[in-house]
C-alpha positions in Angstrom: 105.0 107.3 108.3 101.8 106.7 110.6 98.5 106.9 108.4 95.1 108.6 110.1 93.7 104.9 109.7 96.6 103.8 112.0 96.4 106.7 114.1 92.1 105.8 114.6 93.2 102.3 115.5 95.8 103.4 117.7 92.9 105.9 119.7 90.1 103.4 120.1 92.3 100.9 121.1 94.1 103.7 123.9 90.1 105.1 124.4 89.1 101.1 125.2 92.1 100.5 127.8 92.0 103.6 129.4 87.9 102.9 130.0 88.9 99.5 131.4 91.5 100.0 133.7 89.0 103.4 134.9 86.1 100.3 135.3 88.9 98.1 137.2 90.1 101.2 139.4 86.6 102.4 140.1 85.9 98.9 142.0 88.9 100.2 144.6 87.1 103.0 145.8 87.6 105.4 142.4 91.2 105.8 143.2 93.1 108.5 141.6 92.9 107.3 138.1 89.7 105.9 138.4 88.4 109.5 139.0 90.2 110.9 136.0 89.3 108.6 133.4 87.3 111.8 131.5 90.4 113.6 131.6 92.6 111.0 130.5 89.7 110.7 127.4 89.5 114.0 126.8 93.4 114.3 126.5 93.4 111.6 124.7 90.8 112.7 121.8 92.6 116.1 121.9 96.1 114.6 120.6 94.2 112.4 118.3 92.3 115.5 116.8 95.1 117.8 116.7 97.2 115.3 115.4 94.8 114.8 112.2 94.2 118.6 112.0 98.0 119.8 111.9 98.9 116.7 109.7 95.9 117.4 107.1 98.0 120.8 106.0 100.9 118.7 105.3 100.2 116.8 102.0 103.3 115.5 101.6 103.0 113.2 104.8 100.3 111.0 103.3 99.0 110.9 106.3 95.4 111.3 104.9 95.9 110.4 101.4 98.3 109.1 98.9 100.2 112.6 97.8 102.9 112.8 94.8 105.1 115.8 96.1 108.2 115.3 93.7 109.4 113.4 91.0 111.9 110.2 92.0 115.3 111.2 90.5 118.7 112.0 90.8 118.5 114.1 87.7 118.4 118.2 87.5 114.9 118.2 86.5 112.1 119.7 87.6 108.0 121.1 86.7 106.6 123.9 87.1 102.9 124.1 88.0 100.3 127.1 88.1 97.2 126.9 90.5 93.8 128.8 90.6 93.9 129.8 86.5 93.0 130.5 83.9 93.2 134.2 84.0 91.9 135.8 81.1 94.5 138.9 81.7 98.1 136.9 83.1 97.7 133.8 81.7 98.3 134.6 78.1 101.7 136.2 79.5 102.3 133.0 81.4 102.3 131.1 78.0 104.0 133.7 76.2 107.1 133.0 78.3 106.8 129.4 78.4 106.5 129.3 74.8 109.6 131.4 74.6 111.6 129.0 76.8 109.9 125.6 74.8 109.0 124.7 78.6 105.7 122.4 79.3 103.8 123.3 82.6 101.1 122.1 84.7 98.3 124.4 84.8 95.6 123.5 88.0 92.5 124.9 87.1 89.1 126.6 89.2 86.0 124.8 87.5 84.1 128.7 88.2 87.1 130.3 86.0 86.5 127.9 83.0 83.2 129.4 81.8 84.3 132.2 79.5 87.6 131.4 79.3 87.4 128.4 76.9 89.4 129.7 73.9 92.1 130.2 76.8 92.0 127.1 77.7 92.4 125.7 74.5 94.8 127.2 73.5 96.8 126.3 76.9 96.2 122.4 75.6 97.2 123.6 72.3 100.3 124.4 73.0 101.1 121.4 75.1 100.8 122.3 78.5 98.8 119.8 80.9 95.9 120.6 82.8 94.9 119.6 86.3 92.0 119.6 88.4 92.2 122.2 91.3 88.3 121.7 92.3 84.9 124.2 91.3 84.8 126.7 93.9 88.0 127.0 95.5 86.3 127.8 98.7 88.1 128.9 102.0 85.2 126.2 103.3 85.9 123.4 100.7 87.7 121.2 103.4 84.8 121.5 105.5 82.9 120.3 102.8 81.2 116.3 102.9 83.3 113.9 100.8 79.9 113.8 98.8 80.2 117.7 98.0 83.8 117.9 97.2 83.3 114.4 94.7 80.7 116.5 92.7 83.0 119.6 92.7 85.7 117.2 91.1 84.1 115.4 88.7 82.0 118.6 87.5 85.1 120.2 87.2 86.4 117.1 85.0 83.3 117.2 83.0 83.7 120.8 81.7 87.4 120.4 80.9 86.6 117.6 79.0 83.5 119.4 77.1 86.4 122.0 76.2 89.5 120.2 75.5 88.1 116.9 74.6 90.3 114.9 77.5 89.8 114.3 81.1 92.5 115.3 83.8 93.7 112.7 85.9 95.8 114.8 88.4 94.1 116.3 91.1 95.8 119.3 93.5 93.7 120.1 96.3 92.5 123.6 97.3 95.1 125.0 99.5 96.8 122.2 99.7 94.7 120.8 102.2 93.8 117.1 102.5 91.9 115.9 105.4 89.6 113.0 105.8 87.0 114.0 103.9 89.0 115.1 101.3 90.4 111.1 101.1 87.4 109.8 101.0 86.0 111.8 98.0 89.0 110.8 96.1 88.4 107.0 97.6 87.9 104.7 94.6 88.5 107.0 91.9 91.3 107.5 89.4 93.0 110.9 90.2 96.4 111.1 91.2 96.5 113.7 94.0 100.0 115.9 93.3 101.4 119.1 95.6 104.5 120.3 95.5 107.9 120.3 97.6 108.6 124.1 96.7 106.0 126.5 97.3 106.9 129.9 96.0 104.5 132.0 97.8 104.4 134.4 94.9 100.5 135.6 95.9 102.0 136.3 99.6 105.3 137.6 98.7 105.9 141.0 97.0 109.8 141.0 96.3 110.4 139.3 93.0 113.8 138.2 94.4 112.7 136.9 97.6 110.2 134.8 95.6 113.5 133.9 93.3 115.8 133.2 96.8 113.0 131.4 98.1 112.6 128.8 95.3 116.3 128.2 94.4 117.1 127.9 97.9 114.9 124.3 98.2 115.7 123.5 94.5 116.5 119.8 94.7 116.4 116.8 91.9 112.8 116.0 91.1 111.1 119.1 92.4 107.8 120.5 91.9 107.4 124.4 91.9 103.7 125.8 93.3 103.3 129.2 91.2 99.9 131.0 90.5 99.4 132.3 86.8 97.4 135.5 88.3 100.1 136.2 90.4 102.5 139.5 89.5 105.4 137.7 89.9 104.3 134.6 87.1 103.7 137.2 84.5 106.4 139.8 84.7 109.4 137.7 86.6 109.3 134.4 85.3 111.3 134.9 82.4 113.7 135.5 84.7 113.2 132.7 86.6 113.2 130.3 84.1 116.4 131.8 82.7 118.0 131.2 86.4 116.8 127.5 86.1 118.7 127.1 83.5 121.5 128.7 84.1 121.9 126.6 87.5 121.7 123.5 85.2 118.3 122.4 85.6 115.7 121.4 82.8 112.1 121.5 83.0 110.2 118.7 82.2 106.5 118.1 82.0 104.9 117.0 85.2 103.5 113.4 83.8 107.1 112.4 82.6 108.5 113.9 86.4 106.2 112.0 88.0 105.8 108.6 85.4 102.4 109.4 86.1 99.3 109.3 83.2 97.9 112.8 83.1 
């Protein structure tokens, strides 16, 4: 798969031929081409910006980045993950289910949602579940952020799950799922291991529990890695269900670091 460095190589190199052959042709009286060349450029540096753009809300091509979008397996196995906890009201449900099932999930967490909720949190280590960075802010502008910015968003959200739990997360899911170039390089040089998802329930989009359900079981494959949100309706009165279906199908779920071989 083409990478955005390949992809910038691949436009200066297009950008510095087009400009020479527009010098060349402008030495024949313009010519047609000649007297297009800032068309040709700006067509050019449209496809190479709306390439980068459309490719930055698909993780999963590491086009930007290095992404981890499922576990490599033949097996029926599978994690589940919740983004944009804790919540002080659903998430206590959340474990209550997982608990009943003796299932270990993911749980991504908002840096702004930790203060007050550190007893929550604890207790989500506690019982054996993982925890993930998922940035401070969640902004709707935190991919228009500077790589600078988003850094000390990642590593003060590190810094306060380790001042609670005692251990520092080394998976990292993006807001949105979003990762651009400025995104890449914050996470340039350091030690998080970006992770998405290859099944993304839609359960804060969606109101029918069983469309959720159809939705998910429908793109169940070996390996996967469910998206869920442990504020969402659905995570705290439907996935006892859920989970129940998994199994029934023949799947097991297995904690995200052993899905993925991955350190967490």
């Amino acid at each position: 798969m083409l990478s955005f460095r390949q992809l910038t190589i691949i436009f200066i190199i297009i950008i510095i031929g087009l400009n020479f052959v527009s010098l060349i042709t402008s030495c024949f009286h313009c010519g047609w081409f000649g007297c297009q060349f800032y068309v040709w450029n700006i067509l050019v540096f449209a496809a190479y910006s709306g390439i980068s753009f459309a490719l930055a809300f698909l993780p999963c091509s590491n086009f930007h980045h290095s992404v981890l979008c499922k576990g490599q397996t033949t097996e029926k196995v599978l994690s589940l993950t919740f983004d944009d906890g804790p919540d002080p009201k659903n998430s206590p449900l959340v474990l209550e289910t997982l608990r009943k099932h003796h299932i270990t999930a993911t749980f991504f967490c908002i840096g702004k949602n930790l203060e007050g909720n550190e007893e929550l949190i604890r207790q989500i280590v506690a019982e054996g579940h993982l925890i993930g960075n998922h940035g401070f802010s969640h902004s709707i502008r935190f991919d228009f952020f500077s790589s600078g910015r988003i850094r000390s968003e990642l590593l003060k959200t590190n810094e306060i799950i380790k001042n609670i739990t005692g251990k520092t997360p080394n998976f990292f899911r993006p807001p949105f799922g979003v990762v651009n170039p400025m995104v890449s390089r914050a996470l340039k040089g350091m030690s998080w291991q970006t992770v998405c998802w290859n099944i993304r329930s839609l359960d804060t989009v969606m109101k029918n529990p069983k469309k959720i359900s159809d939705r998910i079981f429908t793109r169940l494959k070996p390996g996967s890695i469910i998206l869920l949100h442990d504020h969402s309706d659905f995570s705290s009165r439907y996935l006892d269900n859920l989970l129940s279906e998994i199994t029934l199908s023949g799947y097991k779920v297995v904690p995200l670091d052993q899905l993925l071989n991955k350190p967490s």
